[in-house]
C-alpha positions in Angstrom: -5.8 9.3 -59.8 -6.4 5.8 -58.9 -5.8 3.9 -56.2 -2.5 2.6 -55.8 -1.9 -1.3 -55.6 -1.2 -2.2 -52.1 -0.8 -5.2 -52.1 1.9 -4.8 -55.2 3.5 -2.3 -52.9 3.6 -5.3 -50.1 5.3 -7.6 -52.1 8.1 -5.6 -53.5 9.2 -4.9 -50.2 8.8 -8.8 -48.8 10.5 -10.2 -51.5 12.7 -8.2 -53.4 15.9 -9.0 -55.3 18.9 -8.0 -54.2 20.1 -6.4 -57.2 16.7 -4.6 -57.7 16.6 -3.2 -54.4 18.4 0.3 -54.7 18.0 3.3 -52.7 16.2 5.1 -55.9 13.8 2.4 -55.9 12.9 2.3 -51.9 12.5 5.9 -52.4 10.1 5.8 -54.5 8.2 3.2 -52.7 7.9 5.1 -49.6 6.3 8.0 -51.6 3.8 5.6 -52.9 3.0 4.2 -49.9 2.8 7.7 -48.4 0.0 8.9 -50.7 -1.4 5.7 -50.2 -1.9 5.7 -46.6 -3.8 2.7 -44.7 -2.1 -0.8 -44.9 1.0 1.0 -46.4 2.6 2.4 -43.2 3.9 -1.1 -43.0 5.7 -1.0 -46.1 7.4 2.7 -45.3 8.4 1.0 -42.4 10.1 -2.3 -43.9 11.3 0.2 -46.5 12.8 2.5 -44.0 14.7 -0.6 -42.3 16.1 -1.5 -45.9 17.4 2.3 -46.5 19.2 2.4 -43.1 21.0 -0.6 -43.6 22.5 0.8 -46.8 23.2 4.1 -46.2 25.4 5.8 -43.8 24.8 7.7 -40.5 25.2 11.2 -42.4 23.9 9.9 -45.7 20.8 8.7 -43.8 19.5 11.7 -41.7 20.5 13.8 -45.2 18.3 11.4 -47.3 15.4 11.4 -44.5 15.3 15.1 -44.7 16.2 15.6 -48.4 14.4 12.8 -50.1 11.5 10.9 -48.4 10.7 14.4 -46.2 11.0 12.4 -42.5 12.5 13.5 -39.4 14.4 10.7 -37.8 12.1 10.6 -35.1 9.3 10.0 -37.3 11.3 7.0 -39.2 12.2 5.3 -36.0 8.4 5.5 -35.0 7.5 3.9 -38.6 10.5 1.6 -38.3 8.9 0.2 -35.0 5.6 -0.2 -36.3 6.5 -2.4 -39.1 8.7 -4.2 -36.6 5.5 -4.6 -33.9 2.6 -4.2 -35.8 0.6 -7.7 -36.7 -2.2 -6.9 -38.0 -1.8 -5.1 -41.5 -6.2 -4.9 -41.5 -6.3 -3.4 -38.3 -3.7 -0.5 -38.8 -5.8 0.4 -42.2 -8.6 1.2 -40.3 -6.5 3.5 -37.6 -4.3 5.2 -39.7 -0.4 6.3 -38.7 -1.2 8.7 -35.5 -3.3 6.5 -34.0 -0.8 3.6 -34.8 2.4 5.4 -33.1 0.5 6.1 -30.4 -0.5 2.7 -29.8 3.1 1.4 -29.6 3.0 2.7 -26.2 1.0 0.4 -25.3 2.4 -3.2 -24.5 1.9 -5.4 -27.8 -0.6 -8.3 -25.8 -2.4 -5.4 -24.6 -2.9 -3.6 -27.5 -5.7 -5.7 -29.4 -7.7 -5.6 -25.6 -7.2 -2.2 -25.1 -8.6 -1.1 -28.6 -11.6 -3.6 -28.2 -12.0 -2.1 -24.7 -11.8 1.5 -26.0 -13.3 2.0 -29.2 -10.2 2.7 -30.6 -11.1 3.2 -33.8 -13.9 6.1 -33.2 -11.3 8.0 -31.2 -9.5 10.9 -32.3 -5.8 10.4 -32.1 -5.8 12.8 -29.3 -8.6 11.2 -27.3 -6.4 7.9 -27.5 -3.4 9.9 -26.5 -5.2 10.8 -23.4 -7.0 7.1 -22.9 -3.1 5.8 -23.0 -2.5 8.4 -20.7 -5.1 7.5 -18.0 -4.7 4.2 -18.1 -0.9 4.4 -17.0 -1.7 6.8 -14.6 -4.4 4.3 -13.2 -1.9 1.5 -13.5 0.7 3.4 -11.6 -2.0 4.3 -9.0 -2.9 1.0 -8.9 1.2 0.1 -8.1 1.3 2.1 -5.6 -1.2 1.3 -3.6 -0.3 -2.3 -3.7 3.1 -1.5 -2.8 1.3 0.8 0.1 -0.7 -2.0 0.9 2.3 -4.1 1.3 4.4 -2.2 3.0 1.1 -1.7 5.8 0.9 -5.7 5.7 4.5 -5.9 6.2 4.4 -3.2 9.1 1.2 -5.0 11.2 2.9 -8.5 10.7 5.9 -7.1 12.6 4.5 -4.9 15.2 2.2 -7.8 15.4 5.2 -10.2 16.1 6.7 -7.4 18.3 3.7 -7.6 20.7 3.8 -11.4 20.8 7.6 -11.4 22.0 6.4 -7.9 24.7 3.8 -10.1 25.8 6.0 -12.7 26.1 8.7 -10.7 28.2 5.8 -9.8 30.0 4.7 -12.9 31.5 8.5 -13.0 32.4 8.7 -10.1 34.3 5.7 -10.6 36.5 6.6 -13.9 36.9 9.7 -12.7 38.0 8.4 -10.0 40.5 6.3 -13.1 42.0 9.1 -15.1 42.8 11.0 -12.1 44.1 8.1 -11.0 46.6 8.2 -14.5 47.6 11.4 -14.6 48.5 11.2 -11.1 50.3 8.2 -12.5 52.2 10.2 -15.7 52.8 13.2 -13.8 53.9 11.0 -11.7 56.5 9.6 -14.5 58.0 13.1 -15.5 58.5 14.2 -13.0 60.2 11.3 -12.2 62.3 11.8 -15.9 63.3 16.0 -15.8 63.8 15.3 -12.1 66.3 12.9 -14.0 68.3 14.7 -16.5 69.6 18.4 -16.7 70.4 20.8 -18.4 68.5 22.0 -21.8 69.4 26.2 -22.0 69.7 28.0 -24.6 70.1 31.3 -24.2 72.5 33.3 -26.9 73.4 34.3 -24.6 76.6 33.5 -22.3 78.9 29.8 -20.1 77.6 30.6 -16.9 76.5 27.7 -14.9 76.2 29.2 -12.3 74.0 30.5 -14.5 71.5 26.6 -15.9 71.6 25.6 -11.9 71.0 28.1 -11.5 68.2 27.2 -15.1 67.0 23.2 -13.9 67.0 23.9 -10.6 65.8 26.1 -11.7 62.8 23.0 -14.3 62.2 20.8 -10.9 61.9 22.9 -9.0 59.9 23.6 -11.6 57.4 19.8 -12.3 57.1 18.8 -8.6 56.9 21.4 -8.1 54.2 20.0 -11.1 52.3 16.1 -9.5 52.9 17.9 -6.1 51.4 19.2 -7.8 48.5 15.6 -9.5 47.8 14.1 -6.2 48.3 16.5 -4.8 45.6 15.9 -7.8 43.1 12.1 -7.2 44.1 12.1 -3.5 43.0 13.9 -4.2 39.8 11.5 -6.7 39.1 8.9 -4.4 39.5 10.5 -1.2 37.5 10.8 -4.1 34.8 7.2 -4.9 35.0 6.2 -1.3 34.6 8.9 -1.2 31.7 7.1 -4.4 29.9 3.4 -2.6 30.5 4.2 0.5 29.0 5.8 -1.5 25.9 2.8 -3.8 25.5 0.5 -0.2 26.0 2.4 2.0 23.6 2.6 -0.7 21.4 -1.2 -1.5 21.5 -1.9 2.6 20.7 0.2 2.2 17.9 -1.7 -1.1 16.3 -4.9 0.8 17.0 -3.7 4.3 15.4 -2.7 1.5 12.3 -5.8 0.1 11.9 -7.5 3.8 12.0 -5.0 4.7 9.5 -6.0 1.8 7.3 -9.4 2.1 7.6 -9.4 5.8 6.9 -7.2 5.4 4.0 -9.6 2.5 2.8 -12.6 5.2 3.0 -10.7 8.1 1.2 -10.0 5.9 -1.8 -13.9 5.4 -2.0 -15.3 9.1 -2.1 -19.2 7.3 -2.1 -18.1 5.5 1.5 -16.0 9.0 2.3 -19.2 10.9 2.2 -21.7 8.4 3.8 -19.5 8.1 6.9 -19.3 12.1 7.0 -22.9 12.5 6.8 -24.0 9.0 9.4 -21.5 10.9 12.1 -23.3 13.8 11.8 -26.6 12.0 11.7 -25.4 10.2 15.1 -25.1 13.7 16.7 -28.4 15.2 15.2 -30.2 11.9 17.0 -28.2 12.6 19.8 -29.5 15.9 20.3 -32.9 15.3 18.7 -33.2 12.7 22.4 -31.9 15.3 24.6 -34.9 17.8 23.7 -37.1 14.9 23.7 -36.3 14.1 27.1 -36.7 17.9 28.2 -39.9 18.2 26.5 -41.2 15.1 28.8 -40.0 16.8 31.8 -43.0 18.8 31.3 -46.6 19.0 33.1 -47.9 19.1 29.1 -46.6 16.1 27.1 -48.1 17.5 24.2 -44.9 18.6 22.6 -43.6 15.3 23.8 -45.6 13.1 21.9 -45.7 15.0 18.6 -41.3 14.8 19.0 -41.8 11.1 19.7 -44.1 10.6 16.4 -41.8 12.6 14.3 -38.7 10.9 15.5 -40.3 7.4 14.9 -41.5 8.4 11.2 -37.9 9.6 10.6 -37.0 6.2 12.3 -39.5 4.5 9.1 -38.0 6.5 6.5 -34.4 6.1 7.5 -35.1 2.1 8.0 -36.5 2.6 4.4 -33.4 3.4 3.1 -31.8 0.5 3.9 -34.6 -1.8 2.1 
């Protein structure tokens, strides 16, 4: 049997008459182009648009079943094709599976993707499963940005939060300043009014219990002033303590962030994961590689001494080596 006539297949789908074009003869040109393969999935696809215009609901899912042997599903996945698809030459060389599976795929993407991927020596399965990683890399990929974000968006404030606790800080010790001052102030005072007696003026006779009472009342009204500095004082203080221990919590918590972050930035990397792993335990090994070097030259015999020293520094070399 020879080869069908694409290309004669094409163009009685894109121009046809109106009077021509009867379900009989779209019929007919889907089994054509179904034997045909390649370039023709295009043309079961225009022609499946055309049928489903004429017919109706029932008369359509009867005649995919009955006549053209498609399951709906299948004709809506052909249908898109011939509505997505732009390059006829290109869907030749895949063939239908590997063309349905592509419409997964954004349609600027698509001619990147298949450069990218070798497309064309895939198995449709493989590509199924390349489709498959990629999405699950660009989700990944979402989310960690959106992690990322949301981190940025946490520092900034707690950031801003220690800014405004430092601020009300500086306010509360300036405030504990002024009251000590006053309290101080206020002592002074009334160190100064019980040494000496108070002057009062009478216009009469000297009473020297009115100038008890009069000295007395000048006491208590001072010592109640040097109470009530004492009480601003304390508060001032309690809100001192209250403003450190904001500022101090809120420093642990930036510090337990940035350990969070950087640990987070090291399991994403499994190479930096691993190196960190083994450089703390090659921290402690040197650690306790010194503290039997420093027993061994304790000794009357430094012979063990010396050989640890010139193994340490050849494992010194051959570390530093590592680096080059």
């Amino acid at each position: 049997m020879g080869k069908p006539d694409l290309g004669r297949l094409i163009a009685q789908t894109m121009a046809p008459t109106a009077e021509d074009r009867t379900i009989e003869v779209i019929t007919g040109e889907i089994l054509d182009a179904k034997r045909a393969g390649g370039e023709a999935i295009l043309t079961i696809g225009r022609c499946l648009i055309e049928a489903k215009d004429m017919l109706s609901h029932g008369e359509w899912r009867s005649w995919l079943e009955e006549q053209v042997e498609f399951s709906e599903r299948s004709a809506q996945r052909f249908m898109r094709l011939a509505r997505e698809w732009s390059n006829p030459t290109t869907l030749s060389d895949l063939g239908a599976s590997k063309a349905l599976a592509l419409l997964a795929l954004p349609p600027e993407e698509r001619e990147q993707f298949m450069e990218d991927h070798k497309v064309i020596d895939m198995s449709a399965r493989q590509l199924e499963q390349a489709i498959k990683e990629r999405d699950e890399a660009r989700a990944a990929a979402e989310r960690a940005a959106a992690d990322q974000r949301t981190a940025e968006q946490a520092r900034d404030k707690m950031a801003e939060d220690m800014k405004f606790l430092n601020v009300r800080l500086a306010g509360a010790k300036e405030d504990r300043e002024q009251a000590m001052q006053d309290v101080a102030r206020l002592e002074a005072e009334l160190a100064d009014l019980k040494a000496k007696p108070v002057e009062v003026a009478v216009e009469t006779v000297m009473d020297q219990a009115a100038i008890d009472k009069a000295r007395a009342d000048a006491i208590a009204e001072m010592q109640e002033k040097l109470d009530k500095a004492k009480e601003a004082a304390a508060k001032a203080r309690d809100k001192q303590k209250q403003a450190e221990a904001s500022v101090e919590v809120l420093k642990r918590s930036l510090e337990e962030r940035d350990k969070s972050d950087k640990q987070a930035a090291i399991a994403g990397d499994k190479e930096l994961a691993q190196f960190e792993v083994l450089f703390n335990q090659g921290q402690e090994l040197a650690n306790k590689l010194h503290g039997l070097l420093l027993k061994a030259r304790g000794r009357e015999d430094q012979t063990a001494a010396k050989g640890m020293e010139k193994a340490l520094k050849a494992l010194a070399e051959a570390i530093g080596r590592c680096a080059e």
